[in-house]
PAZA-42826 format. One record per residue (C-alpha): residue in three letters; x, y, z. Coordinates in steps of 0.02 Angstrom, whole numbers, plus 32768, in hexadecimal, padded with zeros to 4 digits. Layout:
// PAZA-42826
+------+------+------+------+
! rest !   xx !   yy !   zz !
+------+------+------+------+
!  ALA !    X !    Y !    Z !
...
+------+------+------+------+
// end
This chain:
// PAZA-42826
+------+------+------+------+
! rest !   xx !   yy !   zz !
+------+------+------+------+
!  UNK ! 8000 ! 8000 ! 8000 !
!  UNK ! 804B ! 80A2 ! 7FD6 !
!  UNK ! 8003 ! 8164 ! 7FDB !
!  UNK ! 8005 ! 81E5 ! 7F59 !
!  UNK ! 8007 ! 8291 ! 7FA8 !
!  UNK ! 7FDF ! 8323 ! 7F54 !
!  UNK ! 8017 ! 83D0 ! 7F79 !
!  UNK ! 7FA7 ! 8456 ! 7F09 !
!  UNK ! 8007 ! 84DB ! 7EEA !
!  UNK ! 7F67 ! 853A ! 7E94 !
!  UNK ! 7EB5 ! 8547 ! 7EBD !
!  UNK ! 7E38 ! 84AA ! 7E9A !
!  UNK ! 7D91 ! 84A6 ! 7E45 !
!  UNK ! 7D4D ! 83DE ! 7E59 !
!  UNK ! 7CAC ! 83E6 ! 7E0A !
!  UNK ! 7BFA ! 83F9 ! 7E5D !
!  UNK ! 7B56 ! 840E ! 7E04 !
!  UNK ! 7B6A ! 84D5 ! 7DEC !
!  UNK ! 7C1A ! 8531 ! 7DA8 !
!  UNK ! 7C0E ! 85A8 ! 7E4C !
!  UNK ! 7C1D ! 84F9 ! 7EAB !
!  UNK ! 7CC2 ! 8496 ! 7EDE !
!  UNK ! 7CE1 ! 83FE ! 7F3A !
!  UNK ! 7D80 ! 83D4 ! 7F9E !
!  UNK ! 7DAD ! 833B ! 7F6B !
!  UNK ! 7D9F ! 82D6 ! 7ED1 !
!  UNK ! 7D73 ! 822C ! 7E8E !
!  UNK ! 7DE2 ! 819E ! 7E69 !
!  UNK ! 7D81 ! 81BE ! 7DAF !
!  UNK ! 7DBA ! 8267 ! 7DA4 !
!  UNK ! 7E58 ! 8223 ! 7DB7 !
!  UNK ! 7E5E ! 8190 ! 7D46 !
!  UNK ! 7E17 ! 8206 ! 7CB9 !
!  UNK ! 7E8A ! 829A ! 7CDB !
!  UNK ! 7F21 ! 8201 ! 7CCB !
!  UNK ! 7ECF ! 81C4 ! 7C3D !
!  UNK ! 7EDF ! 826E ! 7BEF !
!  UNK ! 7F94 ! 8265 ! 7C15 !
!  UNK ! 7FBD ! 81BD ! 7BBB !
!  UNK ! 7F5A ! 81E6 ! 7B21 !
!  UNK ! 7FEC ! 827D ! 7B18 !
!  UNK ! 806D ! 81F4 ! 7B2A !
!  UNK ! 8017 ! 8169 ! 7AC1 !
!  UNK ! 8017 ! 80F5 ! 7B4E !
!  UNK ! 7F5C ! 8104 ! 7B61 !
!  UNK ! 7F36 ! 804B ! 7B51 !
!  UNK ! 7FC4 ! 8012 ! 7BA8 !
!  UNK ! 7F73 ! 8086 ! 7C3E !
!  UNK ! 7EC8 ! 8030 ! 7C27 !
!  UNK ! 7F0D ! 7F77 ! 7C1C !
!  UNK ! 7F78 ! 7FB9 ! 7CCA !
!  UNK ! 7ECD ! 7FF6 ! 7D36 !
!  UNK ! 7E5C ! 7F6B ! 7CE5 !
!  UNK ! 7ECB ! 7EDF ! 7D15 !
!  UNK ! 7ED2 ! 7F37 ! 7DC5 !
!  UNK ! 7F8C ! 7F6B ! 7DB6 !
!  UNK ! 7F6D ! 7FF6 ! 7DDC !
!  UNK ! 7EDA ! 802C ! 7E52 !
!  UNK ! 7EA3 ! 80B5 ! 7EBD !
!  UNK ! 7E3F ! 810A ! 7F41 !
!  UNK ! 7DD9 ! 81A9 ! 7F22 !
!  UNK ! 7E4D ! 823B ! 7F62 !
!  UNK ! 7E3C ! 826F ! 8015 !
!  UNK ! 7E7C ! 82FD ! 8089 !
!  UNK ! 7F06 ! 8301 ! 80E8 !
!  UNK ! 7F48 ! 8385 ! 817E !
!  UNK ! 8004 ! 836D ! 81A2 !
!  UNK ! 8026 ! 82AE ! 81AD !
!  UNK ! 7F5E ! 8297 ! 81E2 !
!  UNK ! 7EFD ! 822F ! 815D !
!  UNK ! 7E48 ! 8241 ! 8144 !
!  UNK ! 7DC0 ! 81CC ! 8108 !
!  UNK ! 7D07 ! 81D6 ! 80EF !
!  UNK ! 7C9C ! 81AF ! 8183 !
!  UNK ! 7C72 ! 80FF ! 8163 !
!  UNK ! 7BB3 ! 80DA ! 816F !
!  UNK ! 7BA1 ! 807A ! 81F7 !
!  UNK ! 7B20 ! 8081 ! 8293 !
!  UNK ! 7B86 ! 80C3 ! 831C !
!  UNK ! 7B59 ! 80BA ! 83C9 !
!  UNK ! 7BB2 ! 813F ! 8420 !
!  UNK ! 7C16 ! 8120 ! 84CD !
!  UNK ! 7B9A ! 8195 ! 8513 !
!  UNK ! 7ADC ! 81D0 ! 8505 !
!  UNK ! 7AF2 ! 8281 ! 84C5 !
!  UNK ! 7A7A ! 82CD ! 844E !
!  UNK ! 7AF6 ! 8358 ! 841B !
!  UNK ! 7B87 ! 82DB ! 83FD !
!  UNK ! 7B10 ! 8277 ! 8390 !
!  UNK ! 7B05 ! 82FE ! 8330 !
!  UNK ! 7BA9 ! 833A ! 831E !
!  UNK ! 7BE2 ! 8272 ! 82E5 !
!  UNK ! 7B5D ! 8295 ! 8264 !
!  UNK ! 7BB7 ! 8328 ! 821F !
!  UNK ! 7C46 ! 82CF ! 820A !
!  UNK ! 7C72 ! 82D5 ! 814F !
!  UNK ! 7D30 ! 827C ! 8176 !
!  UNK ! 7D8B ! 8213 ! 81F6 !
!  UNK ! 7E3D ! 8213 ! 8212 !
!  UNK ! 7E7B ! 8157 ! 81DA !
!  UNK ! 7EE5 ! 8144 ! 828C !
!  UNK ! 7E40 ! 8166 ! 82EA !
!  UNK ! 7DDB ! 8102 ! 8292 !
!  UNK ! 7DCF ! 806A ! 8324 !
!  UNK ! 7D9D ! 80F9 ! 8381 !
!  UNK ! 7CF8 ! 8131 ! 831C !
!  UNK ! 7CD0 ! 8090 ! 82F2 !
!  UNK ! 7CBE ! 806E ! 83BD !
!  UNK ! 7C61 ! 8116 ! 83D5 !
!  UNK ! 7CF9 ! 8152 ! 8438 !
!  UNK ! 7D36 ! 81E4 ! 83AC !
!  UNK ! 7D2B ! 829A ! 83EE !
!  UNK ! 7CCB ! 82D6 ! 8372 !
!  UNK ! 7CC8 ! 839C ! 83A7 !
!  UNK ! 7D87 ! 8394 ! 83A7 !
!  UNK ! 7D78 ! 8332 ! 82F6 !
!  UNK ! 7D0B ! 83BC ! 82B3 !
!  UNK ! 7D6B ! 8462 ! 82F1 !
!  UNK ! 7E0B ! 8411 ! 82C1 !
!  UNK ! 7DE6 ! 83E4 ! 8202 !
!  UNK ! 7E19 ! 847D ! 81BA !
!  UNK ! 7E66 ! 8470 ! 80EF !
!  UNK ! 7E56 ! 850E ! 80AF !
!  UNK ! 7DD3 ! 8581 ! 8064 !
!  UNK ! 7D4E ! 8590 ! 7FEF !
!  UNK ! 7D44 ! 862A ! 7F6D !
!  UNK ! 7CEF ! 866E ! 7EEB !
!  UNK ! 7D5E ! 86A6 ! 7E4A !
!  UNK ! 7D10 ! 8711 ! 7DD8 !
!  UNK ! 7D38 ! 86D8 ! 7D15 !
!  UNK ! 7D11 ! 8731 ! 7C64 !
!  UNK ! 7CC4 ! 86C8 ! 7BE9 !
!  UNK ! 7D02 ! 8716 ! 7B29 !
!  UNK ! 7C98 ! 8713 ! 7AAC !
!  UNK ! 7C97 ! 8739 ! 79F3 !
!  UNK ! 7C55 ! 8806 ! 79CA !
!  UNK ! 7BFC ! 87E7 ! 7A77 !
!  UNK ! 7C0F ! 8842 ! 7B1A !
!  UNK ! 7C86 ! 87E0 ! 7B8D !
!  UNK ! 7C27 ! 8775 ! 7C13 !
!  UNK ! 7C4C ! 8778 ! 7CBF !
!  UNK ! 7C38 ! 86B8 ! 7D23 !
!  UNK ! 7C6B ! 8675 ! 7DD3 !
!  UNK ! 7CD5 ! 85E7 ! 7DEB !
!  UNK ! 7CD7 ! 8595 ! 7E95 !
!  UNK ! 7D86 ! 855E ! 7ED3 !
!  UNK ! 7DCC ! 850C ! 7F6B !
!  UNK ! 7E81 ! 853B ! 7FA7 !
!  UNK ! 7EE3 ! 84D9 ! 801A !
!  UNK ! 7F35 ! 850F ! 80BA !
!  UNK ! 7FF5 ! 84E7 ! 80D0 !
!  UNK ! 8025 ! 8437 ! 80F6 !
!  UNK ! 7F6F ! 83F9 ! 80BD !
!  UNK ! 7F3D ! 83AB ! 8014 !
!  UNK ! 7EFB ! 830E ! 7FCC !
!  UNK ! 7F37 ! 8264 ! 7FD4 !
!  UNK ! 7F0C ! 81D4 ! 7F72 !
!  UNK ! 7F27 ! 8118 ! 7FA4 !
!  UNK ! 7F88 ! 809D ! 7F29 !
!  UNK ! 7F78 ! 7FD1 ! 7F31 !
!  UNK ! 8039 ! 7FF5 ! 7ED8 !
!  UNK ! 809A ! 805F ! 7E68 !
!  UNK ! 80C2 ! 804A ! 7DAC !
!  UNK ! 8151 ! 80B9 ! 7D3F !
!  UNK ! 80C4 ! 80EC ! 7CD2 !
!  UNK ! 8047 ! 8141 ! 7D52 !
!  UNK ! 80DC ! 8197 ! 7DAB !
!  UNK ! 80ED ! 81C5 ! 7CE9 !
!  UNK ! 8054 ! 8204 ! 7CED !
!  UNK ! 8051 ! 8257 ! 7D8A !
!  UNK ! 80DC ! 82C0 ! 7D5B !
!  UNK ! 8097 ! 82FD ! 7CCA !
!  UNK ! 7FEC ! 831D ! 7D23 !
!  UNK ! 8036 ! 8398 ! 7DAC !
!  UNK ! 8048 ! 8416 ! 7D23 !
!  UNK ! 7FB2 ! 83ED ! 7CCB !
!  UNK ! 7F46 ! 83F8 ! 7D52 !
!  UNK ! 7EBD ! 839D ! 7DB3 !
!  UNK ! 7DFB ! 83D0 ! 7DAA !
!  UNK ! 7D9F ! 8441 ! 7D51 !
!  UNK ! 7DE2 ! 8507 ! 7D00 !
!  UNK ! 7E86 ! 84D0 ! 7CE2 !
!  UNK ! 7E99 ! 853E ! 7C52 !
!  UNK ! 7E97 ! 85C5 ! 7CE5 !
!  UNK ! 7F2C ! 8577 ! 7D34 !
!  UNK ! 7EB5 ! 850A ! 7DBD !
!  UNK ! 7EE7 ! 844F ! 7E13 !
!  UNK ! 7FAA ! 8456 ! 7DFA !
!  UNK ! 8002 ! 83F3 ! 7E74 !
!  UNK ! 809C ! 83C6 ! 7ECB !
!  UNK ! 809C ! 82ED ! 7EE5 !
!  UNK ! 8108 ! 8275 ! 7F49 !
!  UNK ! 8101 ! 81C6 ! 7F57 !
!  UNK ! 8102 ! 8170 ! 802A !
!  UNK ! 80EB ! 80E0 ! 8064 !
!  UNK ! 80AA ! 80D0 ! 8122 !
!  UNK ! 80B0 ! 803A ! 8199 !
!  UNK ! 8017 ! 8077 ! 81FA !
!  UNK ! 7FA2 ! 8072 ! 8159 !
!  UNK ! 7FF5 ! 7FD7 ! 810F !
!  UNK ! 7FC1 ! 7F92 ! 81C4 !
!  UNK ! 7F26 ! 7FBB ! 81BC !
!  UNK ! 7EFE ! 7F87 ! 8106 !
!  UNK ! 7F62 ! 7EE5 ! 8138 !
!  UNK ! 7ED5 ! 7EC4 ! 81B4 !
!  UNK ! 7E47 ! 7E59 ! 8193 !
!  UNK ! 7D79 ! 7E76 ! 81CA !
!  UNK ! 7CCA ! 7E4F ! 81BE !
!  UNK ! 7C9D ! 7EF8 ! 8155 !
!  UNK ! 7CEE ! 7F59 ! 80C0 !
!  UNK ! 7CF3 ! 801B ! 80C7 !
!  UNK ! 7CFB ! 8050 ! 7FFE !
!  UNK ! 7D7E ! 80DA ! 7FDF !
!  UNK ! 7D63 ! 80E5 ! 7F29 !
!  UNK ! 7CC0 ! 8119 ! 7ECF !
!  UNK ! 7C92 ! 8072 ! 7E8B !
!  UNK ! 7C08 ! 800B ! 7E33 !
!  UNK ! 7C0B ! 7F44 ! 7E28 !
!  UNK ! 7C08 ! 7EE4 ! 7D85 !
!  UNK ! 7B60 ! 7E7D ! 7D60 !
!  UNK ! 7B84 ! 7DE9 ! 7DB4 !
!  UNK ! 7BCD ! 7E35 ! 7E3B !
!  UNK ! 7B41 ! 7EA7 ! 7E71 !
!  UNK ! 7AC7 ! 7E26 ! 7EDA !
!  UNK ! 7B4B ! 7E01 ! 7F53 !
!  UNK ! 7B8E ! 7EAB ! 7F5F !
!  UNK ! 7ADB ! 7EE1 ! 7FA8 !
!  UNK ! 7AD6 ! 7E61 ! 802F !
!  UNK ! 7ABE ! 7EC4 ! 80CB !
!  UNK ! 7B25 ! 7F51 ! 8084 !
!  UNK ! 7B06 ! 8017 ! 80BD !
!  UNK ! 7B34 ! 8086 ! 8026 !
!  UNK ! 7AFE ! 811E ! 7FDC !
!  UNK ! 7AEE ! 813B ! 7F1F !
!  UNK ! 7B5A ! 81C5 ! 7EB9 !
!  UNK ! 7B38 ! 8204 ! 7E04 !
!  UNK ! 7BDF ! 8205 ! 7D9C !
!  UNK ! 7BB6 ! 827A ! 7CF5 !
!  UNK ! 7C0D ! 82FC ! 7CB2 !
!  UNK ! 7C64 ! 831D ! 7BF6 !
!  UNK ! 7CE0 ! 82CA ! 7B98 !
!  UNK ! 7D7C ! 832C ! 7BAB !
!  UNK ! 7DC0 ! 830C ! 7B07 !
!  UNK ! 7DDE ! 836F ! 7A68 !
!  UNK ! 7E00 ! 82D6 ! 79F9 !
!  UNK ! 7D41 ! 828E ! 7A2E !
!  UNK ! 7CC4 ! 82FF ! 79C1 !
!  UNK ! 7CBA ! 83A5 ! 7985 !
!  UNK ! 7C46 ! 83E2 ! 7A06 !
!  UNK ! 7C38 ! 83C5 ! 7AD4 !
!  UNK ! 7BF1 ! 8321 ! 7AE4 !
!  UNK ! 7BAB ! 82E1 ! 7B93 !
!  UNK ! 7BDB ! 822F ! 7BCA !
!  UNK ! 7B59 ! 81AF ! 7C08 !
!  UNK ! 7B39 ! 81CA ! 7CD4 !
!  UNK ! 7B72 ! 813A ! 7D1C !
!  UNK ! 7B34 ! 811A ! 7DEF !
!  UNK ! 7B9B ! 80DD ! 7E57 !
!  UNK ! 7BC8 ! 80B9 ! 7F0D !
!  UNK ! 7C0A ! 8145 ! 7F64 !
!  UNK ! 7CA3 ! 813A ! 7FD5 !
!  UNK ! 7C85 ! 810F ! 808C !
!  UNK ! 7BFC ! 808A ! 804C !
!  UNK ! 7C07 ! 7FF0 ! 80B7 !
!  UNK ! 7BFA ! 7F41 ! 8088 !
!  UNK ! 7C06 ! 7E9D ! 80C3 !
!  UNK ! 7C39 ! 7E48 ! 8018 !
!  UNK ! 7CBE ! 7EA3 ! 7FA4 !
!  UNK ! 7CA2 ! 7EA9 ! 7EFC !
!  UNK ! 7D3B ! 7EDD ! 7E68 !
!  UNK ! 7CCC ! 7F4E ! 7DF1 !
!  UNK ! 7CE7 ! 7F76 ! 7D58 !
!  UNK ! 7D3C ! 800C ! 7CED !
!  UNK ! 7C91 ! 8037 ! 7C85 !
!  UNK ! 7C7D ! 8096 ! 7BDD !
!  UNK ! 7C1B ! 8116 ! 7BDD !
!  UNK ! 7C41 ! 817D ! 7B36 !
!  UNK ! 7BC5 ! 8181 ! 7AA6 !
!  UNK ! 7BD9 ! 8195 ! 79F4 !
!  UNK ! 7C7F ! 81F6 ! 79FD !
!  UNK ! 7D2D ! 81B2 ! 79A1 !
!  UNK ! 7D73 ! 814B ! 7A3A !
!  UNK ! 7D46 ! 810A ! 7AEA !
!  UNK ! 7D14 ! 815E ! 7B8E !
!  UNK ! 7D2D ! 80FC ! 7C13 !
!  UNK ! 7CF1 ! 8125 ! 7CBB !
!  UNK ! 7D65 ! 80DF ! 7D61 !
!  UNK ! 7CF0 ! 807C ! 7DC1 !
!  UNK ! 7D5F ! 8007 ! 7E27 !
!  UNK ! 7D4D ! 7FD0 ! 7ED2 !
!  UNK ! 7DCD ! 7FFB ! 7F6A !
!  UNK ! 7DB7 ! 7FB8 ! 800E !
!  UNK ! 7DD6 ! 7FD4 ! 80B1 !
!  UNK ! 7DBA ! 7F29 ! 812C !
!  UNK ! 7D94 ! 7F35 ! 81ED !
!  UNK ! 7D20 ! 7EE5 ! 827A !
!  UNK ! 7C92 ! 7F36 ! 82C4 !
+------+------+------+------+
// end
């Protein structure tokens, strides 16, 4: 188990439904695509495919980090606290992450989660204000929301392993850029590579539930199983196809639903890298592989 963290040197703009909207974290789909991108350039693009279909390479949604603190979604599980307290109940609901070393602790209703809450602190939210040109028309003014990170906080995503070709990749993606607007400079990023006992402990360990750290969607045959006392909430994956060599004009991709991190399940499942493209001049594939987390409750 290794960790890819990522140091953004430039605001970030993860997509939400409206332009004037950003998330703080992004999907492990955003980042297959935005690789994807990356090996087309290089001509290594099926080489990349055969790599994270063969599960070669595989990996987590990205999460946050503060200092050498790792974060993960709250899992969905019934908790029943250490003690009766209506406002701690509540503040366990707000809860949007866990750090990973602390997670024995949540899962036994034991977390402080006021100290959790006041302590979770990335960076800020903003609204940029863009011009949109057009042709013998006045210039339109838009809003762009964007997320900037405080020092010594980012994103980290986990790895199964490393391969030359996605540190390839990921060193041509730090200038590129991550996310949406990076034609305004938006999602560029420092990386390193760690490895750390603590997590290779923990992912080492074995349990009667799976906590899902990737947005994910089983194949067919795996799907019955998958359901079997399972707690999950469902996530639309849409968006465009981000490529000039598809078709001549904008062209959506198929929505695809899948299983959004911090899902729980009893039985794991592999899914599936899906194609969601249309009638364009190549694939779109959308990342929809499973990454799980084990441990006993």
């Amino acid at each position: 188990m290794k960790i890819i963290k990522l140091y953004f040197e430039s605001p970030v703009h993860f997509g939400e439904k409206r332009l004037s909207e950003s998330k703080i974290t992004f999907s492990a789909d955003t980042l297959f695509s935005a690789l994807m991108i990356e090996a087309v350039g290089l001509g290594k693009e099926d080489e990349f495919y055969q790599l994270a279909s063969n599960n070669l390479v595989k990996f987590s949604d990205a999460f946050p980090f503060i200092d050498q603190y790792y974060y993960i979604p709250k899992p969905m599980f019934n908790l029943k606290l250490e003690k009766e307290d209506e406002n701690l109940s509540k503040a366990f609901k707000k809860l949007l992450y866990v750090p990973i070393d602390s997670l024995e602790d949540y899962l036994s209703g034991g977390l402080d989660a006021y100290f959790e809450r006041e302590s979770f602190n990335l960076g800020k939210l903003a609204l940029s204000e863009k011009v949109q040109q057009h042709d013998f028309k006045d210039s339109e003014p838009y809003n762009v929301g964007t997320f900037t990170f405080k020092e010594n906080t980012g994103l980290y995503v986990l790895i199964e392993q490393t391969h030359p070709l996605l540190e390839e990749l990921l060193e041509n993606l730090q200038y590129s850029g991550i996310g949406g607007k990076r034609n305004s400079g938006y999602g560029k990023f420092k990386f390193e590579i760690l490895e750390d006992s603590d997590i290779e402990d923990l992912f080492s360990a074995k349990g009667n539930r799976k906590i899902l750290l990737s947005g994910a969607l089983p194949k067919d045959a795996e799907l019955e199983q998958a359901l079997k006392n399972a707690s999950y909430l469902l996530e639309r994956r849409g968006g465009f196809v981000q490529s000039d060599t598809y078709a001549t004009n904008l062209v959506k991709k198929q929505d695809l639903y899948v299983f959004k991190s911090g899902s729980t399940f009893e039985n794991s499942f592999d899914g599936d890298i899906y194609q969601v493209g249309k009638k364009g001049n190549h694939p779109v594939y959308k990342y929809a592989k499973s990454f799980f987390l084990e441990v006993s409750v």
